[in-house]
N, C-alpha and C positions, 0 to 999 in steps of 0.2 A: 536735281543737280545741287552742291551743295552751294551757299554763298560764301566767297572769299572773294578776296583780293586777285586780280590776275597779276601774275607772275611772269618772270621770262621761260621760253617755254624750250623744247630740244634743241642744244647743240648750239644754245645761246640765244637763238632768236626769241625777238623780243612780242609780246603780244599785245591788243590796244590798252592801255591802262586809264582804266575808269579817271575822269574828272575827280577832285576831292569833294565837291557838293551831291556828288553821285554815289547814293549808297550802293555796299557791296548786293544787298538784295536787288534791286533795280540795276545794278552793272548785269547780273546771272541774268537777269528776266528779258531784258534787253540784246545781252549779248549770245542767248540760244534761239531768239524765236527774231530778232529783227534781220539779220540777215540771211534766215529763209524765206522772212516776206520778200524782201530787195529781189533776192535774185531769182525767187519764182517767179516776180511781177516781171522781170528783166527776162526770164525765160517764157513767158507770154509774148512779148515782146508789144507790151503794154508800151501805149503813149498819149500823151495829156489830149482831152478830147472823148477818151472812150469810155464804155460804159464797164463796170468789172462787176460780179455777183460774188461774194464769198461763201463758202459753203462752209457751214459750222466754223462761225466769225467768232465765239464765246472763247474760245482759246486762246493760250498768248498768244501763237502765229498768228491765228484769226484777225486777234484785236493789231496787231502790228500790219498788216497788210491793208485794214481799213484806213488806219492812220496814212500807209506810205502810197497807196491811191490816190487818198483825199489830196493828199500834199504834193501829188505829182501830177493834178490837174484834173481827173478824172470827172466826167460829165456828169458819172452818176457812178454811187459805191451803195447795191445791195445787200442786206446780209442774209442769211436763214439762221434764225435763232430758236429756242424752246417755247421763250417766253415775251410778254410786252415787257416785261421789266428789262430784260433783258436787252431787248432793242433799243427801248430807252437809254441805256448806259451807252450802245453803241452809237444809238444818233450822237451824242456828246463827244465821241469819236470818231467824229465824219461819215458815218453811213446817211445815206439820205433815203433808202426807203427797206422796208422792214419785212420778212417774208418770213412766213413759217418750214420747221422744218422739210417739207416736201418743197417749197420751191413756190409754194401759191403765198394767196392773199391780196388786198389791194393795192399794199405798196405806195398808197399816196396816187392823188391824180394824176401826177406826172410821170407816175412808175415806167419804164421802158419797156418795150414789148420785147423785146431781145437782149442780149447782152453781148459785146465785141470780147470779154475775156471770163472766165471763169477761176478762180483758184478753189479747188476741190479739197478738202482737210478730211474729209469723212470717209469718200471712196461708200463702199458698201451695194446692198441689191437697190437701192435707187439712182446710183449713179446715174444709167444710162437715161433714165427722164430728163437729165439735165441739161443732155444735145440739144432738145427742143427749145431751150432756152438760149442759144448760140444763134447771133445773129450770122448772115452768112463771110462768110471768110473768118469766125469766130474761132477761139483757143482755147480748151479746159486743159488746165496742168493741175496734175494730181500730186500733193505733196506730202499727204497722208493716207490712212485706213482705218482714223479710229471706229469706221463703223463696220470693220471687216474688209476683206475682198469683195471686187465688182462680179458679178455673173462672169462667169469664162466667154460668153459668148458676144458680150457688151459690143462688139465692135460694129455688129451688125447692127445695130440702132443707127451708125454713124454712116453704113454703108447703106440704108435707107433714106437718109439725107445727101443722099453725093453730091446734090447739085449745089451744094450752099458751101460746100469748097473749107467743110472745117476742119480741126485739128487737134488731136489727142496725144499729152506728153506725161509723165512724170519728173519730178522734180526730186532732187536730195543735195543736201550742202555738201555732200562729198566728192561732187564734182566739181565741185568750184575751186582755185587753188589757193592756197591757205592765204598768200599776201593779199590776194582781192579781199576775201574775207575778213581779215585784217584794216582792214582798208574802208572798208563799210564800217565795220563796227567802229573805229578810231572817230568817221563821221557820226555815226548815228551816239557815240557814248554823248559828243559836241554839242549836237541837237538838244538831246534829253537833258545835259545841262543845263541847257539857257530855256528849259521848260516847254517846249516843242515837240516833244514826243512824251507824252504821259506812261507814266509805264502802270500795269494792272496788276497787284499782287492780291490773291487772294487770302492767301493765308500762310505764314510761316511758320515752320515745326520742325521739332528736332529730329532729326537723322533718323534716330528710332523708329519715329511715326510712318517710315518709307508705306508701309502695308496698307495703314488705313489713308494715306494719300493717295494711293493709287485704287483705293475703292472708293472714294469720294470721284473722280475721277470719271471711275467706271460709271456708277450712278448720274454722271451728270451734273454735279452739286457745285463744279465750279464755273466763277467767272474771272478768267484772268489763268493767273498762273500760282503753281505752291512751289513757294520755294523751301528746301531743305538745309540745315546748318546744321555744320559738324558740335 
């Protein structure tokens, strides 16, 4: 996405206009991935007290969804990351215990043996391992697929756990209706303001570069988010 300035947008209406200490790169980074964390958590129907695991937390959404966890009470905010390094940068963003990409690891003595929400970024053939991480009356919303499609059959992993009463959603901002949307961001630009929401930029590059950002990408090579200028 490129960084600019937001503007008023169709038929006049007006859209959140970044704070002026808020650069335009950090307005973009904030204003695409913070409120799909919001309202994915909100489509969890997350509440202060529970536990959430994110699943390929290295991404903007990722790292925004740790952050609005942490900040909205959360008992305990897992990630699955590639690396320790990795993890590291996210403990500093409110993750409290650290897991590798399958979902294992120690996680700290305190680590949880189950989890009350999931937000899922990867999707892909391990998805379904991840109900067993679902404590019971538990939620995984799916708001991604960077790691491909789930098995077609997935559902039957969930229909072998019937008894624990969980639940499988997908998520997209194009449900939500614009003013809400509007509405979060106008909040969250506020936050990041007053330096309460850190925003992650990996790398910025000209327009041009669209190709090889999205092969860095593919690779895995970032953390955070790239943003693009015209």
């Amino acid at each position: 996405m490129e960084a600019r300035r937001f503007s008023g947008g169709r038929g006049g209406r007006s859209r959140p206009f970044p704070p002026a200490n808020l650069s335009p790169v950090d307005a973009v980074t904030l204003g695409s991935s913070g409120a799909v964390a919001h309202f994915s958590l909100a489509h969890a129907h997350f509440t202060p007290g529970e536990s959430v695991l994110v699943r390929g937390a290295a991404g903007s959404i990722g790292i925004m969804t740790v952050q609005l966890a942490a900040r909205g009470g959360a008992a305990a905010v897992a990630v699955t990351t590639s690396s320790a390094e990795r993890g590291d940068r996210l403990r500093k963003l409110g993750a409290t215990h650290v897991l590798d990409r399958s979902g294992e690891g120690e996680g700290g003595e305190d680590a949880p043996e189950g989890y009350d929400v999931i937000i899922d970024i990867v999707a892909g053939a391990d998805m379904p391992s991840f109900f067993a991480k679902l404590n019971p009356n538990g939620r995984m919303v799916a708001v991604g697929m960077v790691g491909g499609p789930p098995p077609a059959d997935f559902g039957m992993t969930m229909m072998a756990a019937f008894r624990k009463s969980m639940s499988f959603a997908t998520f997209s901002a194009d449900t939500v209706a614009e003013a809400d949307r509007r509405a979060v961001r106008t909040e969250q630009f506020a936050a990041a303001s007053r330096g309460e929401l850190p925003m992650v930029v990996h790398e910025v590059l000209p327009l041009e570069d669209a190709v090889p950002a999205h092969q860095k990408m593919d690779a895995g090579e970032v953390f955070g988010r790239i943003v693009l200028t015209p």
